[in-house]
C-alpha positions as CSV (number, residue, x, y, z in Angstrom):
1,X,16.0,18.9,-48.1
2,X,14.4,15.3,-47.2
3,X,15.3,15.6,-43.3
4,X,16.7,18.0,-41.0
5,X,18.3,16.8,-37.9
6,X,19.1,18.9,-34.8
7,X,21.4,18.4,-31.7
8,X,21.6,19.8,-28.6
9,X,18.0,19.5,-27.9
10,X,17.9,19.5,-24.3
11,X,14.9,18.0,-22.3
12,X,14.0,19.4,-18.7
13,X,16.7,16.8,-17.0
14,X,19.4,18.1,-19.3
15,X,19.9,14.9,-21.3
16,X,21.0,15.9,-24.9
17,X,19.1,14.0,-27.6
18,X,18.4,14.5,-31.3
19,X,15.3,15.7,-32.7
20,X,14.3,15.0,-36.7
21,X,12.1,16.8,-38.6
22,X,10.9,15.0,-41.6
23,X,8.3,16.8,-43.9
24,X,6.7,13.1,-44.7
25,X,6.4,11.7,-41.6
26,X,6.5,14.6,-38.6
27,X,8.7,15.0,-35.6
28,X,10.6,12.5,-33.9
29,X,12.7,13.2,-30.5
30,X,14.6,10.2,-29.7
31,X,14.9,9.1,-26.1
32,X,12.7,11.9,-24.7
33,X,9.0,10.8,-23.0
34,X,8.3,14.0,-21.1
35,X,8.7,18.0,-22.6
36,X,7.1,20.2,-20.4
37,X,7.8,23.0,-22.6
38,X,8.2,23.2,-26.6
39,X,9.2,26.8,-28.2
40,X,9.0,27.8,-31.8
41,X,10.4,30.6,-32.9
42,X,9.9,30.4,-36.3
43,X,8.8,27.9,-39.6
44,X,5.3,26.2,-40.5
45,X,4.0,22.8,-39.1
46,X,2.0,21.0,-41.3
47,X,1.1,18.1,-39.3
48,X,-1.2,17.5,-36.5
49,X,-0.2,18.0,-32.5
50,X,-1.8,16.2,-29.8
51,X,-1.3,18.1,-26.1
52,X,-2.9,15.6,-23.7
53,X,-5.9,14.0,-23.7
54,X,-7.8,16.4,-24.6
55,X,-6.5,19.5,-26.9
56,X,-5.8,18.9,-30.8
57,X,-4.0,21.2,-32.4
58,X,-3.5,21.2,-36.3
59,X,-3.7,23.7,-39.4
60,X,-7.8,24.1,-39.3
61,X,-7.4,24.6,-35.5
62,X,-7.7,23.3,-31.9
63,X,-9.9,21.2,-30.4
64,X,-10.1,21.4,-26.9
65,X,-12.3,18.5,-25.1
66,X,-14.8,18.1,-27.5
67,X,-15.5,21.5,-28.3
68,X,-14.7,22.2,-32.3
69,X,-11.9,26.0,-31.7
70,X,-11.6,26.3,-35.6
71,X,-11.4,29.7,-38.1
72,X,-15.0,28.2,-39.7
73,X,-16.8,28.9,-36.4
74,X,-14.9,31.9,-35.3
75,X,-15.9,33.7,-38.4
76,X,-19.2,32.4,-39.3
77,X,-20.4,30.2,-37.1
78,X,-21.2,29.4,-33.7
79,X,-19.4,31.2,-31.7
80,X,-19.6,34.8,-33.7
81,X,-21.5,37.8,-33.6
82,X,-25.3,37.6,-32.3
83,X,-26.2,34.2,-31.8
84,X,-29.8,33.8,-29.8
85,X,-32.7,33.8,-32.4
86,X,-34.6,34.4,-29.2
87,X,-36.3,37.8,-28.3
88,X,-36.7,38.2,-24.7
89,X,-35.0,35.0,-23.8
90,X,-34.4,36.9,-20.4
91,X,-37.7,37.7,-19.6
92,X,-37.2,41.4,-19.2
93,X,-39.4,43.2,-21.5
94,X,-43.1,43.2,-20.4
95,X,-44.8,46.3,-22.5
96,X,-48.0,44.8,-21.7
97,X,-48.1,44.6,-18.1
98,X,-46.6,41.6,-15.0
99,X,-49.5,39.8,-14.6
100,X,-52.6,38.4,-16.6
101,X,-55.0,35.5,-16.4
102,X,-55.9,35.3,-20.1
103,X,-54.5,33.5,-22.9
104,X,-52.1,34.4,-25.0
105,X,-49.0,37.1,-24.9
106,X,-50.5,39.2,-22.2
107,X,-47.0,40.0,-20.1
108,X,-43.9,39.0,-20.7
109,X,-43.3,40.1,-24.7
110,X,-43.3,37.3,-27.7
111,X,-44.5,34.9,-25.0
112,X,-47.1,33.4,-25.8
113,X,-49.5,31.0,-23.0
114,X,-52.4,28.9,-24.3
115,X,-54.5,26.3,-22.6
116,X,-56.7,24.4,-24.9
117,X,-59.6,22.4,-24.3
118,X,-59.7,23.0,-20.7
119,X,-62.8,24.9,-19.5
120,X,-62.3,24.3,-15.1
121,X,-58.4,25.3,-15.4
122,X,-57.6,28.8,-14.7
123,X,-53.8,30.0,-14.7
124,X,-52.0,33.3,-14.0
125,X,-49.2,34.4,-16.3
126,X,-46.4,37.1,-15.0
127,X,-43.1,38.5,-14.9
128,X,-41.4,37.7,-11.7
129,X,-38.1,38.4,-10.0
130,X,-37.3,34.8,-9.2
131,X,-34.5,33.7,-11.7
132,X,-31.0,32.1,-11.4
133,X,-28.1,33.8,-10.4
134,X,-27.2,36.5,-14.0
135,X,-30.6,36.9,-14.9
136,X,-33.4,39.5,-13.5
137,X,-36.7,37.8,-14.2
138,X,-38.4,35.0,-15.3
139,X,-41.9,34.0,-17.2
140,X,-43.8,32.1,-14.7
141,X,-47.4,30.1,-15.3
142,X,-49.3,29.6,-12.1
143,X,-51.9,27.2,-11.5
144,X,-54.6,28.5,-9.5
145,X,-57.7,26.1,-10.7
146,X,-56.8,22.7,-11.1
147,X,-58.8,20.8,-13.7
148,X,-57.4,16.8,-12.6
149,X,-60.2,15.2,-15.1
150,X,-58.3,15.2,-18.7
151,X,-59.7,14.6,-22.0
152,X,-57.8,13.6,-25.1
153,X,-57.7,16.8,-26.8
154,X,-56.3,18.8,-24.2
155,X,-53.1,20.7,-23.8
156,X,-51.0,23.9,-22.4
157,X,-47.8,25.3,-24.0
158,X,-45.9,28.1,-23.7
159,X,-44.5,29.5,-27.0
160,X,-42.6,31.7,-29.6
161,X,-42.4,31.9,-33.2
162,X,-39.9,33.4,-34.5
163,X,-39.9,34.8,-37.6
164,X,-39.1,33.4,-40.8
165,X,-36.5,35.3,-42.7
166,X,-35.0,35.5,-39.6
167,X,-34.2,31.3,-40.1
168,X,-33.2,31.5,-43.4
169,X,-29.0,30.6,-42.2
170,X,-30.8,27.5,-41.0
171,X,-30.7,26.1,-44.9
172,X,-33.7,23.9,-44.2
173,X,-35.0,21.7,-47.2
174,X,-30.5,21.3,-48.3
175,X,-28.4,18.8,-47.5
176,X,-26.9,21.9,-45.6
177,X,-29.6,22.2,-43.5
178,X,-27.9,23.0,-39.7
179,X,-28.5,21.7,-36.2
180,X,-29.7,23.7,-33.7
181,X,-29.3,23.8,-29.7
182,X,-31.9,25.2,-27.1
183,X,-30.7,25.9,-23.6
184,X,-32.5,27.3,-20.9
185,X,-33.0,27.2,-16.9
186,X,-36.2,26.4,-15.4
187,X,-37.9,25.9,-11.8
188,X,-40.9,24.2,-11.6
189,X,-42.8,22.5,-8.5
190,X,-43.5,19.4,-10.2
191,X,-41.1,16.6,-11.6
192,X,-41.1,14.7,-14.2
193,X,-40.7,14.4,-18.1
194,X,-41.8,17.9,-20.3
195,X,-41.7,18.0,-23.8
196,X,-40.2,20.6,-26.2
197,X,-41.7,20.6,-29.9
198,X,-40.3,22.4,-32.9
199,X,-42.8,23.3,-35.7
200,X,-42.0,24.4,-39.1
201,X,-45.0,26.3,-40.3
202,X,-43.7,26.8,-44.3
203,X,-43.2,23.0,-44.4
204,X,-45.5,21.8,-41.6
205,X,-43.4,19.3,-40.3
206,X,-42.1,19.2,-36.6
207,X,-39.6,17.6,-34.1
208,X,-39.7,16.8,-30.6
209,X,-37.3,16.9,-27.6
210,X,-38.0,16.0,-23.6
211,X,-35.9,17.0,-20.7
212,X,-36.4,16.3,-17.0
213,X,-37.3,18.4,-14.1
214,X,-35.1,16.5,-11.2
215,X,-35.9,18.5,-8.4
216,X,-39.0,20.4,-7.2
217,X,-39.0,23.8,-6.7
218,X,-35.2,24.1,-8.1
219,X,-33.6,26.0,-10.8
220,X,-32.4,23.7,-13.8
221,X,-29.8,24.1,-16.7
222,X,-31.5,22.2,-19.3
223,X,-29.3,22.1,-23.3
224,X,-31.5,20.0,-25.8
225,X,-30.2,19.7,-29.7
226,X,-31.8,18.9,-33.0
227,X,-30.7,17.8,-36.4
228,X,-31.4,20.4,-39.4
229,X,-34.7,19.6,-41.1
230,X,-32.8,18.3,-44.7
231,X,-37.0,17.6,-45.7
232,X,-38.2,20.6,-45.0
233,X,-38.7,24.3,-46.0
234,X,-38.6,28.0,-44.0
235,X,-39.8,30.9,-47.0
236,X,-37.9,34.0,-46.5
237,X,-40.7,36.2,-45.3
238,X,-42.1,38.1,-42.6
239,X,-44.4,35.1,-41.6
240,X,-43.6,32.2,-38.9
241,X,-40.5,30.3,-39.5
242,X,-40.6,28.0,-36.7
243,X,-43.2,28.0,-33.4
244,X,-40.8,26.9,-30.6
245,X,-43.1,25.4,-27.5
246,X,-42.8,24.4,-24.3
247,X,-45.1,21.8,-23.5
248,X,-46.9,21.8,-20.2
249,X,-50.0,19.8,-20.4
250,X,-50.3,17.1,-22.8
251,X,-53.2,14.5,-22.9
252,X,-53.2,11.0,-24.9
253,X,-54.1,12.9,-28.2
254,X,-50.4,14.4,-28.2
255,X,-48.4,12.2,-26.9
256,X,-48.8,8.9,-28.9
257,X,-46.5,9.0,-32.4
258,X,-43.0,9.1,-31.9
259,X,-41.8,12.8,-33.2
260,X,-38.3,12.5,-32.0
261,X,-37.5,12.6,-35.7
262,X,-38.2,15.7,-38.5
263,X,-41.8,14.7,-40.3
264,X,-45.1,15.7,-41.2
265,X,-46.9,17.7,-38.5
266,X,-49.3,15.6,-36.7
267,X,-51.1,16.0,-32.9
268,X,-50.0,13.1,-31.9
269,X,-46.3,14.3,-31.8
270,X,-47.1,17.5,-30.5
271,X,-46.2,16.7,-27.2
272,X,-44.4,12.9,-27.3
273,X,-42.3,11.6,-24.1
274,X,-44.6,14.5,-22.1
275,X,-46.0,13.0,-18.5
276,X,-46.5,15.8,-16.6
277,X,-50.1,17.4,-15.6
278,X,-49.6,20.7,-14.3
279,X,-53.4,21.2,-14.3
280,X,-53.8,18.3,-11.4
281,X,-53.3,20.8,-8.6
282,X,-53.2,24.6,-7.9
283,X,-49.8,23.9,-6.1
284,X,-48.2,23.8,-9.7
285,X,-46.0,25.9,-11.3
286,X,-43.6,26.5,-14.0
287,X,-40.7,29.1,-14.6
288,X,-38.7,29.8,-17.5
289,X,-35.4,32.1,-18.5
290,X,-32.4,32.5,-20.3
291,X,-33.6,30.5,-23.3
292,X,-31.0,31.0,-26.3
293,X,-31.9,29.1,-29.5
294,X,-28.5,29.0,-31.8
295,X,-27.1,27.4,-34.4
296,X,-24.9,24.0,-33.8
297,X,-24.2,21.2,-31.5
298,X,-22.9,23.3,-28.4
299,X,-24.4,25.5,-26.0
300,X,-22.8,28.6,-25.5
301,X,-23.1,31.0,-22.9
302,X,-26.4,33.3,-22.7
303,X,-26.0,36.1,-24.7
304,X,-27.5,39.1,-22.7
305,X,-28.2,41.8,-24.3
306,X,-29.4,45.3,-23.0
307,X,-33.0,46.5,-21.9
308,X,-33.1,48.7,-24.9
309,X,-31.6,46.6,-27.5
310,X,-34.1,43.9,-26.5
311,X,-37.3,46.3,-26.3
312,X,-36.6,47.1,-29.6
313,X,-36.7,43.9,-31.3
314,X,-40.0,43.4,-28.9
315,X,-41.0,46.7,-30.6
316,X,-41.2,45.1,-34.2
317,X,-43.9,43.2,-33.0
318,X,-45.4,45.2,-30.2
319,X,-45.3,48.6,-29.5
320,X,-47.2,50.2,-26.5
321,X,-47.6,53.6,-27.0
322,X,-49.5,54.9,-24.3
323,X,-50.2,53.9,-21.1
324,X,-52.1,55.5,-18.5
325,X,-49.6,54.3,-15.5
326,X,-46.9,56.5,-17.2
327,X,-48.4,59.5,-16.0
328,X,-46.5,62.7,-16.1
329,X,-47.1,63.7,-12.5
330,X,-50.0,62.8,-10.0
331,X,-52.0,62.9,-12.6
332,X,-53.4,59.8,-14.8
333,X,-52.2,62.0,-17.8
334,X,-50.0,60.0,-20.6
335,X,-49.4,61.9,-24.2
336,X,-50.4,60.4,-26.9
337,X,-50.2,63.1,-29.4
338,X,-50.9,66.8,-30.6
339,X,-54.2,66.3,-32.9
340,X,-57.1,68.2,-33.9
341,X,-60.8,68.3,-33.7
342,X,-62.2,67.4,-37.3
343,X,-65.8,67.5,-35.9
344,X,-67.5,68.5,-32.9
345,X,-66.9,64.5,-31.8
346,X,-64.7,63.3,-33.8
347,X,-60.4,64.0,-33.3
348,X,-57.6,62.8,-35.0
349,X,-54.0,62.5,-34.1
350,X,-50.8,60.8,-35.9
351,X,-48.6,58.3,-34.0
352,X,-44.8,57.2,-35.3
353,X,-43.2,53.9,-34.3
354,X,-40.0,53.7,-32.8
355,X,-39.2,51.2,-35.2
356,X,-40.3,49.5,-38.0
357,X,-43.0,47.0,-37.6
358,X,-43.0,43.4,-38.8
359,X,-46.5,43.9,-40.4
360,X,-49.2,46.6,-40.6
361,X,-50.5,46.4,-36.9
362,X,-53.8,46.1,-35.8
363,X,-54.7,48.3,-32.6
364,X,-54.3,47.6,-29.2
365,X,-56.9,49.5,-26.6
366,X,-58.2,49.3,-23.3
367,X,-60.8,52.0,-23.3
368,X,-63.7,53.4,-21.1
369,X,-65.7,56.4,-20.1
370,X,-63.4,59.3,-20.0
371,X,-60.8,57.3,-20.3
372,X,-59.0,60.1,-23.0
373,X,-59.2,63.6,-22.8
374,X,-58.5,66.2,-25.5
375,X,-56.8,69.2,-23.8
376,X,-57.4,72.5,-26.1
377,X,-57.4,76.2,-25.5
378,X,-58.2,75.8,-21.5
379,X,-61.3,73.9,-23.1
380,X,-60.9,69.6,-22.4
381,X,-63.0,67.4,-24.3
382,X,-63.5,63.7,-23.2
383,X,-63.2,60.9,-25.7
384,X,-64.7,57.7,-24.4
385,X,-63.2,55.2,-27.3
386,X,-60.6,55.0,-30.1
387,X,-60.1,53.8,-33.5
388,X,-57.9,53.0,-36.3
389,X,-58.2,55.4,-39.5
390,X,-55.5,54.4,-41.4
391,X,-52.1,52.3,-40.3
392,X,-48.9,51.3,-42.5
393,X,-46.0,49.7,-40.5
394,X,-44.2,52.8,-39.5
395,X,-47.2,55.0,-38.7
396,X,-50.6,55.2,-37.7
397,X,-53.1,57.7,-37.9
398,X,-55.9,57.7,-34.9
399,X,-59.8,59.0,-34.3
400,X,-61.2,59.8,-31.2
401,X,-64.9,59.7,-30.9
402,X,-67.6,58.9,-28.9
403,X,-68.0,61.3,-25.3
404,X,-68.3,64.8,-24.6
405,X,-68.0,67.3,-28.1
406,X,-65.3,69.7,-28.6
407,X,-64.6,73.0,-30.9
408,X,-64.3,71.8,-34.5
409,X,-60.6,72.5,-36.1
410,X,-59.5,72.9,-32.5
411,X,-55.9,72.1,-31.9
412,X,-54.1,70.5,-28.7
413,X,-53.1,67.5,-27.3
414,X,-54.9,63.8,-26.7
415,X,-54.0,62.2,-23.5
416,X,-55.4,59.4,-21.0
417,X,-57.2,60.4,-18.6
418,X,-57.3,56.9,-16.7
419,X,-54.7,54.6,-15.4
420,X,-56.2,51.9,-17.0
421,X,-55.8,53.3,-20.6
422,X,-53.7,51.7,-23.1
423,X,-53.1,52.6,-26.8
424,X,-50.8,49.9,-28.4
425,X,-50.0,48.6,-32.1
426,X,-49.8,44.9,-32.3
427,X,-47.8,42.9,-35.5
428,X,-47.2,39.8,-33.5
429,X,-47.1,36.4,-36.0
């Protein structure tokens, strides 16, 4: 059958008109120009529908205003299962402490701050409450020294790299290689043009994107997309894939080759389109949250995840395991672990990770005078430093030393003894 023809097709006036349905060339309803309701109940369409101006509705799927609705991206693509590549993209993890005035990741977890090349500036770095409405904190980077005089080879970023065979969907160095979006919100007191660079460490070669803070002092939905890198190369290993950073300062040695494309790393690109020179006064700041880097063209909603889930993935690459603010009463006191006295000076206790780490660590310690204490048969020894014997990804095995002695082959448990003690394992990239 060629053509099927129906009568009695009614439209909402009641007019009775004819409606053919021919398998080569669709539907036609003659004399009808408005159905505000179509019904049916059963057989296969083949052909495309268009409802309005904006909804497309066919056999892959429907479009609706732009944004691709098809089986490809429901299963496998960007709107399934996890999609942030991000770690802490809400700011909420801060195993490390709120606030520092040093470089690197010192607070907020796989956040990393670096000035460069700067001796007067002096910034704070913290975890703060101040965040749009769905989110609890933000990363914020405080001015409190401004340095106005700029040299060439001068910059500030904020950063994360994230891991490489965690990139491997990306399909970089194929003609499959994917886009990516970054969306975030930020507040910061100045205005103006920031940069955003992208740097593939396997294949040194990087990208660049600006946005624009409009108003001072405000918080800002900002969406920025990038082509796949078709040129370039992420290894599947436990190394850097890409170092995602947030440009802040960026003198005339990074900002004069056009990087808005994938090539060659160079500094000259590192920061292109930036104008912004949050060092010029101690007014200045700069707050970030809710950053979700995903595969495709669209930004989709941020995908929150809980405080545990999230301290977890932090864990891989940092893991504090004791601090002396986590006291178990009044006391300064934090377990570490039952040990024993090897020596008269000289203890030893084993540590497990809560998960498995991304590398063999390296140690993490803020020690002092009697900063540890050894706790043994109503006897307490007083360990003044700490050190790493031997350490694999999944566990670590400690020595105490150096303070008061203790009974050799004594058993009990290690502790802090200070507030100020920390005992952490660090496998950041």
């Amino acid at each position: 059958m060629s053509t099927l023809k129906v009568n009695k097709l009614r439209d909402t006036a009641g007019s009775a008109d004819a409606i053919t349905l021919d398998p080569n060339g669709g539907a036609v309803i003659a004399g009808v120009t408005t159905m505000t309701t179509a019904r049916v109940t059963s057989g296969i369409v083949t052909n495309t529908f268009i409802v309005g101006a904006g909804v497309t509705i066919s056999e892959s799927g429907i479009e609706a205003s732009g944004i691709g609705i098809t089986c490809a991206n429901i299963n496998g693509g960007q709107i399934s299962g996890r999609r942030n590549k991000i770690i802490n993209g809400a700011m909420q993890v801060a195993q490390r402490g709120t606030t520092s005035t040093d470089n690197g990741i010192k607070t907020v977890d796989r956040w990393d701050t670096t000035k460069s090349g700067m001796d007067q500036l002096a910034f704070t770095q913290k975890q703060v409450s101040d965040s749009p409405n769905g989110y609890s904190y933000s990363y914020e980077i405080d001015i409190t020294t401004a340095e106005t005089a700029q040299a060439g080879d001068e910059y500030m970023r904020v950063q994360q790299k994230i891991e490489a065979q965690d990139l491997q969907d990306l399909a970089y160095g194929t003609s499959d290689a994917k886009s990516v979006t970054l969306s975030f919100w930020v507040k910061a007191y100045q205005t103006g043009t920031y940069a955003v660079n992208w740097y593939s460490q396997d294949g040194t070669r990087h990208i660049s994107r600006t946005y624009t803070v409009n108003a001072s002092a405000t918080w800002e939905h900002k969406t920025l997309t990038i082509p796949g890198d078709t040129g370039g190369t992420i290894n599947n290993d436990t190394g850097s894939g890409i170092h995602l950073a947030f440009l802040l300062i960026a003198d005339s040695g990074y900002v004069s080759a056009d990087s808005t494309s994938w090539g060659t790393y160079s500094d000259a690109g590192f920061g292109y389109g930036h104008n912004v020179n949050m060092g010029s006064s101690s007014d200045n700041y700069w707050k970030i949250t809710g950053v979700q880097f995903e595969v495709g063209t669209q930004a989709t909603a941020f995908e929150h995840r809980s405080l545990g889930e999230e301290l977890s993935l932090c864990q891989r690459y940092f893991y504090m395991h004791a601090n002396g603010e986590f006291n178990l009463s009044s006391t300064d006191r934090c377990p570490i672990g039952m040990g024993y006295g090897y020596t008269s000076t000289d203890g030893y206790v084993f540590v497990t990770f809560p998960t498995k780490m991304r590398s063999n660590p390296s140690l993490y310690k803020v020690v002092g005078t009697d900063y540890f204490n050894f706790a043994y048969s109503n006897n307490n020894g007083y360990p003044n430093d700490i050190s790493a014997n031997r350490m694999s990804n999944q566990v670590a095995e400690l020595n105490f030393h150096t303070g008061s002695s203790w009974d050799q082959n004594a058993s009990g448990m290690f502790r802090t003894y200070n507030t100020a003690a920390r005992i952490g394992f660090d496998a950041e990239i």
